[in-house]
C-alpha positions in Angstrom: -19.3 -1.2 -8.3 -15.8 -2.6 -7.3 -14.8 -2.1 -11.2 -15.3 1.6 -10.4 -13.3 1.2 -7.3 -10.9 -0.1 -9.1 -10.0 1.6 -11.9 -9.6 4.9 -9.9 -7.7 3.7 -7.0 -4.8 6.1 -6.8 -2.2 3.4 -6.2 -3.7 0.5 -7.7 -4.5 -1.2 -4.2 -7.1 -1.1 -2.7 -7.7 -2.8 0.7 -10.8 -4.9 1.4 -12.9 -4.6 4.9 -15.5 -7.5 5.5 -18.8 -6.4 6.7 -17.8 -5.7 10.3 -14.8 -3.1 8.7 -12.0 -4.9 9.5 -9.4 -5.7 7.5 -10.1 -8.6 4.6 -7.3 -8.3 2.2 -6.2 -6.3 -0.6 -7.1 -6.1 -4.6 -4.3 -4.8 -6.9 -5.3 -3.7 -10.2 -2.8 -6.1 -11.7 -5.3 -9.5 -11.1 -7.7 -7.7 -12.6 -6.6 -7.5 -15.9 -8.1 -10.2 -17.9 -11.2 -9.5 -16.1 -11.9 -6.1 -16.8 -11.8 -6.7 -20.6 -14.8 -8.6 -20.1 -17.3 -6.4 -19.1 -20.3 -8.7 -18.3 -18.5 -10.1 -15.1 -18.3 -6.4 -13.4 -21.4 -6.8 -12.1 -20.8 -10.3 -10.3 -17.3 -9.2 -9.1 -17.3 -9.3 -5.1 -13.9 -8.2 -3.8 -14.0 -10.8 -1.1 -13.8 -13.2 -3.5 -10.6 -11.2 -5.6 -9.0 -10.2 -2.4 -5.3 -11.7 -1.4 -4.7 -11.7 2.6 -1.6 -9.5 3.3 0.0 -8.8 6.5 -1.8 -5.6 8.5 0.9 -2.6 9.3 0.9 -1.0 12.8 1.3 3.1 12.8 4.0 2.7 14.4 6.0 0.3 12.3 9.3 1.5 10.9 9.4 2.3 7.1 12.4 -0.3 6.4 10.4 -3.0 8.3 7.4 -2.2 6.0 9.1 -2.2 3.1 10.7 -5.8 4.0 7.1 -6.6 4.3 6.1 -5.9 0.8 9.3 -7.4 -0.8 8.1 -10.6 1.0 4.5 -10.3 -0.4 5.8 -9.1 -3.7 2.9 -6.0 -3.3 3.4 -2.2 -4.1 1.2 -1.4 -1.0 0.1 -2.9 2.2 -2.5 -1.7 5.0 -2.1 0.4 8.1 -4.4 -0.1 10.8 -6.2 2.3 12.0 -7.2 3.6 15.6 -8.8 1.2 17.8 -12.8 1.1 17.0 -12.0 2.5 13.5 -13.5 1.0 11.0 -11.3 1.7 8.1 -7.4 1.6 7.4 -4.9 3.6 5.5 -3.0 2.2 2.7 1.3 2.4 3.0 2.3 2.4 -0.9 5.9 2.2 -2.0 5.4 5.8 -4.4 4.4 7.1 -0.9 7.7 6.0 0.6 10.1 7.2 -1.8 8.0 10.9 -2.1 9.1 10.8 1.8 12.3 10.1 2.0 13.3 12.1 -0.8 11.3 15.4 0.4 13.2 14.2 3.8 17.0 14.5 1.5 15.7 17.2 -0.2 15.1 19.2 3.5 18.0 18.1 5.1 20.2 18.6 2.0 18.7 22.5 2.0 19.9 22.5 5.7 23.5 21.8 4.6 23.1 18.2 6.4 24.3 16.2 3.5 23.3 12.6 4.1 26.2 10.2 4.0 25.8 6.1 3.7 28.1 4.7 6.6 30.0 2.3 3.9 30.8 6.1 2.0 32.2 7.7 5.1 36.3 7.1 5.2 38.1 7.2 8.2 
């Protein structure tokens, strides 16, 4: 059931394929608040219906152009396509971005590489 989906969904998104596997949307745990307490509905939920149509990230897409992305559709985590003929997608969250980059600093700090902003560097 999509309640079951739902409720453990590691980042609270969870995208939506339609019946061919491609990409329908995506259900956030947030809208589904007020539904969940009444329990009689779980069984009529169809995600189709829930779902909220969000642009589709390439692979190759940078991180700061993804995260542009989800500040404009005021989501935590938007869709990655996936190989042509797949019939799936992965899911880009925010919580995955920041483990990155900050497991990147942590690497490059331990290589003595210490990461300066441009505006900090003085001439």
């Amino acid at each position: 059931p999509l309640m079951d989906q739902v409720l453990t969904a590691e980042s609270g998104t969870l995208p939506v394929l339609d019946g061919n596997g491609h990409l329908y949307g995506i259900i956030q745990v947030d809208q589904l608040r007020d539904i969940w307490r009444d329990e009689v509905l779980h069984p009529m939920l169809v995600a189709s219906d829930l779902a909220r149509k969000v642009p589709l990230l390439s692979p190759d897409m940078d991180l700061a152009h993804a995260l542009h992305l989800m500040d404009q559709e005021d989501v935590e985590a938007l869709p990655v396509e996936g190989p042509p003929g797949a019939r799936t997608c992965g899911l880009l969250t925010r919580t995955v971005v920041r483990r990155f980059l900050s497991s990147h600093h942590l690497h490059q700090h331990a290589l003595g590489e210490h990461l300066v902003a441009p505006t900090e560097v003085s001439n």
